[in-house]
C-alpha positions as CSV (number, residue, x, y, z in Angstrom):
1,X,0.0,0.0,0.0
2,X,2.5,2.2,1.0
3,X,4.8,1.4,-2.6
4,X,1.3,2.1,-3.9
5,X,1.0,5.6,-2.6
6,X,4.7,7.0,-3.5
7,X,4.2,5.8,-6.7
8,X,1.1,7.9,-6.9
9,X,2.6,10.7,-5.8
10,X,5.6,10.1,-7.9
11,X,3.7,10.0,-10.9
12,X,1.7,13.3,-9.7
13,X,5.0,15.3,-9.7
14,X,6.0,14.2,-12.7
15,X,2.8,14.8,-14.4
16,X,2.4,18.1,-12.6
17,X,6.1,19.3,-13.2
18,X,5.4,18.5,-17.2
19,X,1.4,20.4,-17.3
20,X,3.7,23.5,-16.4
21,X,5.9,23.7,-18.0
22,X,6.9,27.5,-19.5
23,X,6.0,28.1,-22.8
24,X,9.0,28.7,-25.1
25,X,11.7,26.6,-26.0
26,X,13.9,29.9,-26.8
27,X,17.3,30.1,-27.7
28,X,19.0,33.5,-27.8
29,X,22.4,34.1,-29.4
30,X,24.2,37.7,-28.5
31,X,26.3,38.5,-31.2
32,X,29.0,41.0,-30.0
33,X,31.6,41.3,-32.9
34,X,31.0,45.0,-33.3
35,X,30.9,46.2,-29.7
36,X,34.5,48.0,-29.1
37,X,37.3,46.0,-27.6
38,X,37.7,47.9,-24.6
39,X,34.4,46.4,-23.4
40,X,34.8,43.0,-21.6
41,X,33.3,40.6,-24.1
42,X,32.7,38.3,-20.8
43,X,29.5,40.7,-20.6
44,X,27.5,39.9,-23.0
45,X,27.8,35.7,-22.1
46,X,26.4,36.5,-19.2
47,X,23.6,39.2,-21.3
48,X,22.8,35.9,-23.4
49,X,22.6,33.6,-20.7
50,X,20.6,35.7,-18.5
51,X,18.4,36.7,-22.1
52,X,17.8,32.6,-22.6
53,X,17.1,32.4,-18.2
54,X,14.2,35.4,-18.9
55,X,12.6,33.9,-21.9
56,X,12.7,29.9,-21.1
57,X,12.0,30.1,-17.1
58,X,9.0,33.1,-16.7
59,X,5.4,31.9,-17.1
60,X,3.7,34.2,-20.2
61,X,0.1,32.6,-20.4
62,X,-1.7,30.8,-17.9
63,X,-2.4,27.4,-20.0
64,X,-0.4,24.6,-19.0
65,X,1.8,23.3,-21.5
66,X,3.6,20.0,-22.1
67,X,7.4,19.8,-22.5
68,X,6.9,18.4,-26.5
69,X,4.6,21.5,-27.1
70,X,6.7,24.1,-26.3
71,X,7.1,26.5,-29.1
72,X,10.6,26.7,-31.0
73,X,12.1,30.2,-31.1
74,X,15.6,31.3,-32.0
75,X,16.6,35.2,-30.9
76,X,19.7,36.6,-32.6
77,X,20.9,39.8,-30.7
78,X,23.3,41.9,-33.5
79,X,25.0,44.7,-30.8
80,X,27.2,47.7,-31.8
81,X,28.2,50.3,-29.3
82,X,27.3,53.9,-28.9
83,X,28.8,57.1,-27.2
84,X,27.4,56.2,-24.2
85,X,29.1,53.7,-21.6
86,X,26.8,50.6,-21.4
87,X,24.4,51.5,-24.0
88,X,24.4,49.6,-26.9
89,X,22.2,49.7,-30.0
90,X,21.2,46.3,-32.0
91,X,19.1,44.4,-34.4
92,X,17.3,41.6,-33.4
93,X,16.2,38.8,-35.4
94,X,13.2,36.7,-34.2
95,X,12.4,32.8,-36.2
96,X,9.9,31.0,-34.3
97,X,8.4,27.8,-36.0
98,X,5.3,25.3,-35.7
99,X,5.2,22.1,-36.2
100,X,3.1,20.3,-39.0
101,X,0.6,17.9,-37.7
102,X,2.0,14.1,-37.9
103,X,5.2,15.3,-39.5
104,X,9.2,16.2,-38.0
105,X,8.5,19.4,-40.6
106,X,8.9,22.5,-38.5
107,X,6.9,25.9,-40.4
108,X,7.6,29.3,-39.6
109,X,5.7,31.6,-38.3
110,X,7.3,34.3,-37.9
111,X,10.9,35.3,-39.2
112,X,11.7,39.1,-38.5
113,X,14.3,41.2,-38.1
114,X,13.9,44.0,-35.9
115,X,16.3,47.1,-36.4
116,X,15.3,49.5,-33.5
117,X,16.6,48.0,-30.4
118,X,18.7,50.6,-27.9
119,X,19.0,49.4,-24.1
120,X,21.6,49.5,-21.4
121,X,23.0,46.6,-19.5
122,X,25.2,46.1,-16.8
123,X,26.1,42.8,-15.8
124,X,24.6,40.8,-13.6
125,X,21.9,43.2,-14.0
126,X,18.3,41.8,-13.0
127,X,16.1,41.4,-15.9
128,X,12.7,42.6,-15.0
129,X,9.2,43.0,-16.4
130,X,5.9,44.1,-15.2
131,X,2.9,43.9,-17.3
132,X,1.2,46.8,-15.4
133,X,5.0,48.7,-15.5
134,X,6.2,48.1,-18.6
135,X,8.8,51.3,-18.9
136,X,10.3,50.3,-15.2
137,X,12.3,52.8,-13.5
138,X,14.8,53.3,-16.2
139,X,13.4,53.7,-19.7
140,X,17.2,52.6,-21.5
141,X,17.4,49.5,-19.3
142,X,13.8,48.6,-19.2
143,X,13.6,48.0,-23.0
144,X,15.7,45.3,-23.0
145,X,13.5,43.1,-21.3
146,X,10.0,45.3,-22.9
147,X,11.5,44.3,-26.5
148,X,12.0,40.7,-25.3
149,X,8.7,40.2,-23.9
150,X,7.1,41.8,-26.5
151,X,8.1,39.6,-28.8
152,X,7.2,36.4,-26.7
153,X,3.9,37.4,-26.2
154,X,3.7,37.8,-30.3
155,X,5.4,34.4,-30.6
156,X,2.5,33.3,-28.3
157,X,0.0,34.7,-30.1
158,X,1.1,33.8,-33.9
159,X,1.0,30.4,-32.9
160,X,-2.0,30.1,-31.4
161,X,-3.7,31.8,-34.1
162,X,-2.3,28.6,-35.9
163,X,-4.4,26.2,-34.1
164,X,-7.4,28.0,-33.5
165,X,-9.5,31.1,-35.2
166,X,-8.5,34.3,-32.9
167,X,-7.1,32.0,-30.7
168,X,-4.2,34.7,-30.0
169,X,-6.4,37.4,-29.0
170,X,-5.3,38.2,-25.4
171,X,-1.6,37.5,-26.6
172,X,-1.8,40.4,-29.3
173,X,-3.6,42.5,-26.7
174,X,-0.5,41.7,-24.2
175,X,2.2,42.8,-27.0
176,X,0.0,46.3,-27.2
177,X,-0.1,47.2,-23.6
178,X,3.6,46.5,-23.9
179,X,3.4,48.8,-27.2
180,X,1.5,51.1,-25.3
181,X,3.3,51.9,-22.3
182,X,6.7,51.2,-23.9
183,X,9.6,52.9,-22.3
184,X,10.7,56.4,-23.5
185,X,13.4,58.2,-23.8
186,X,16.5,59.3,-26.3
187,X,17.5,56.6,-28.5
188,X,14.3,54.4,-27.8
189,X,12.2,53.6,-31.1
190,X,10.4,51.4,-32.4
191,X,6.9,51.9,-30.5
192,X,5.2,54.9,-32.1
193,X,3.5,55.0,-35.3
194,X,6.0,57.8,-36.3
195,X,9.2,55.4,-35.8
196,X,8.5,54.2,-38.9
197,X,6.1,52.2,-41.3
198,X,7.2,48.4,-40.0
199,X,7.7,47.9,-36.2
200,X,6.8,46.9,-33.2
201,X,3.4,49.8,-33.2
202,X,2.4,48.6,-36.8
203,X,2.4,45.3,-35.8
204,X,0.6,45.1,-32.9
205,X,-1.7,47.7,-34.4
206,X,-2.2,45.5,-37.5
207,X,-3.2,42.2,-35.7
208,X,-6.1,44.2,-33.6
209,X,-6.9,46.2,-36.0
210,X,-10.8,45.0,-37.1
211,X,-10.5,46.0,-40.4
212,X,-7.7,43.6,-40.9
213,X,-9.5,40.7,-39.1
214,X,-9.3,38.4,-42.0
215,X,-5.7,37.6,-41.6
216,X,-6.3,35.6,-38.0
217,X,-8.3,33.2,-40.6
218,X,-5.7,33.2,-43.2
219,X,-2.9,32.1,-40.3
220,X,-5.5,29.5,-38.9
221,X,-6.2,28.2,-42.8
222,X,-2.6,28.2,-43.6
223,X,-1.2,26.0,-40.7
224,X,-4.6,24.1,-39.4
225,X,-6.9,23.9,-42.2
226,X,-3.8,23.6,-45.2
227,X,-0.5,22.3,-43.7
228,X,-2.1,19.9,-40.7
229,X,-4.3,18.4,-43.3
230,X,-1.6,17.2,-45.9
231,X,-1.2,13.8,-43.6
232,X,-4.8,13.1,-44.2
233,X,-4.7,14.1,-48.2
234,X,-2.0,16.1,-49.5
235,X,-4.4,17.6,-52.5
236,X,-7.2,19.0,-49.9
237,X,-3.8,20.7,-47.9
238,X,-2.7,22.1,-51.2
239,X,-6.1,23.4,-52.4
240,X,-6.9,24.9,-49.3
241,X,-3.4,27.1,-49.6
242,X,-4.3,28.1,-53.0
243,X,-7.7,29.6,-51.2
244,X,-5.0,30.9,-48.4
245,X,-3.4,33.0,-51.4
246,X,-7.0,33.9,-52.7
247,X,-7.8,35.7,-49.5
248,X,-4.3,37.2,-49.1
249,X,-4.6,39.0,-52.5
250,X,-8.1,40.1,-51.7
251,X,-6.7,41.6,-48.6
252,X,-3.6,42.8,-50.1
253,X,-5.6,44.8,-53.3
254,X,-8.1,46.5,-50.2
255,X,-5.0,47.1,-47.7
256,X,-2.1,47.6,-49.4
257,X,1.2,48.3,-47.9
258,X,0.7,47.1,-44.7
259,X,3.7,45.7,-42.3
260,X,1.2,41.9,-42.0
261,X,1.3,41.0,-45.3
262,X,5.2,41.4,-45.8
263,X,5.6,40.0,-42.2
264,X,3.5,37.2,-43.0
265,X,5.6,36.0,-45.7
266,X,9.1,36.2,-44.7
267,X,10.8,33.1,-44.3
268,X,7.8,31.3,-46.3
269,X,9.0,30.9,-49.5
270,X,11.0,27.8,-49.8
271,X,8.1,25.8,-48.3
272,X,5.3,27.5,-50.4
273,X,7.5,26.9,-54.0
274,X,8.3,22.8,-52.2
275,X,3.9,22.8,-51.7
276,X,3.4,23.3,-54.9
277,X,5.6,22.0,-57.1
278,X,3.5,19.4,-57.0
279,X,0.6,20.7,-57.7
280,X,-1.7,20.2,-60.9
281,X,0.1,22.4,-64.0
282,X,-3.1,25.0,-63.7
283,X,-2.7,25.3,-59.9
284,X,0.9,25.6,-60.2
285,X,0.5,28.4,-62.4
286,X,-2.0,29.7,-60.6
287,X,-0.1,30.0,-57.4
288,X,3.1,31.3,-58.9
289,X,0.8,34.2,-60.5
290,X,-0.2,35.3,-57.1
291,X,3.0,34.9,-54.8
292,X,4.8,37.0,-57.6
293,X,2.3,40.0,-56.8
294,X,2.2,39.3,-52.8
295,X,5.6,38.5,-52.0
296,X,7.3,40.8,-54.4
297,X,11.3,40.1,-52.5
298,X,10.6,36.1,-54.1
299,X,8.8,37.1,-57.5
300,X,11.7,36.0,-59.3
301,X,11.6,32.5,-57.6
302,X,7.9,32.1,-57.9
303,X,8.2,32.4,-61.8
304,X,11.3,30.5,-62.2
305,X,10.7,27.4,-59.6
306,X,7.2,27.3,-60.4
307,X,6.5,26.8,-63.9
């Protein structure tokens, strides 16, 4: 009886440790090859490993999440220096991906490269974040860790707007509270509509935007309704992206020039050219006709590769 009961129990923690688990499986690279030399490279190790500590050990939603369903997320941190002593200014590149039902094939979701990223660090400086005090105490070192979480609450929210229709709602809303009470200050951009025409505001902005509501049903019918079904019958998967492309050009010819439909397709083409290759010649065609006119950076491709 008793053998009985620590087993029980044994098999509670484990099960329990496992329905908690965080949410991102994030790996975060700080690339500091053009910071000057009279900075102590041994910095920005421990920047990276505290960067990978903030993202893979804090709780974003409150859905429990197994180990295997943790979302895959790579963060490339690009830091040069400025004038000022322990301010540095950087691009960041964000890849998450999601797998394909019954498959090893990983999709992305989202790769972006984000240009606007100023912040100071000491080390061993604590990375914090508050929902309800996003710009901290000091706005240069609180938008480190205000960019970062941004962008795991967008990671959040892409993907599960992949598995179910709006299903990324509150996560969108969390990225603009962040958007909206970003830290201020000289150097900091990337948050107001005035910073430019594709960043962190404009994408936020787009994704709650009810005029652009259509593209949480183009991200659901692209990974859940077209990629998830090609185990089941590869020609329903491939139809249903064609109808993907349909509604993204109807979007694109009453919104043009918005930051979505360029985000939306970076990093997409090799898998969209590999779908349908295979695809019936009129299809085929089809396809390559409208992915040369939405995703104008892979026209060439589309024609050549998809003839």
């Amino acid at each position: 009886m008793k053998n009985s009961i620590l087993l029980f129990l044994l098999i509670l923690s484990l099960n329990g440790n496992g329905l908690h688990a965080q949410e991102l499986n994030a790996r975060v690279t700080v690339n500091s090859s053009r910071v000057n030399n009279t900075v102590n490279k041994n910095v920005f190790q421990t920047l990276q490993n505290a960067l990978n500590t903030f993202l893979n050990n804090r709780k974003w939603t409150s859905d429990n999440f197994l180990p295997n369903e943790k979302i895959d997320c790579n963060f490339l941190l690009n830091l040069q220096s400025t004038a000022d002593a322990n301010v540095y200014s950087a691009s960041l590149t964000i890849q998450a991906a999601r797998p394909v039902f019954n498959s090893t094939y990983l999709s992305p979701i989202i790769n972006f490269q984000d240009e606007d990223v100023t912040f100071k660090y000491l080390e061993f400086q604590q990375l914090e974040f508050n929902d309800n005090r996003v710009s901290g105490s000091d706005p240069e070192i609180s938008n480190l860790t205000a960019v970062f979480a941004y962008y795991a609450y967008m990671i959040i929210a892409f993907d599960y707007d992949s598995y179910s229709l709006k299903g990324g709602n509150n996560y969108f809303q969390k990225a603009q509270n962040i958007v909206n009470n970003a830290p201020e200050g000289r150097g900091i951009s990337g948050w107001k509509a005035f910073d430019g025409v594709r960043n962190r505001y404009w994408l936020a902005e787009n994704m709650l935007n009810s005029r652009y509501a259509i593209m949480h049903d183009i991200y659901y019918n692209y990974y859940r309704m077209a990629f998830d079904k090609m185990y089941e019958d590869d020609n329903t998967g491939r139809a249903e992206m064609l109808n993907v492309l349909n509604l993204l050009t109807s979007f694109n010819t009453d919104n043009p020039n918005t930051m979505i439909n360029q985000f939306f397709f970076q990093g997409k083409a090799n898998e969209l050219i590999k779908l349908f290759s295979k695809s019936p010649t009129q299809d085929k065609l089809r396809a390559s006709e409208l992915l040369q006119k939405l995703d104008l950076t892979n026209s060439t491709r589309y024609k050549n590769e998809l003839k």
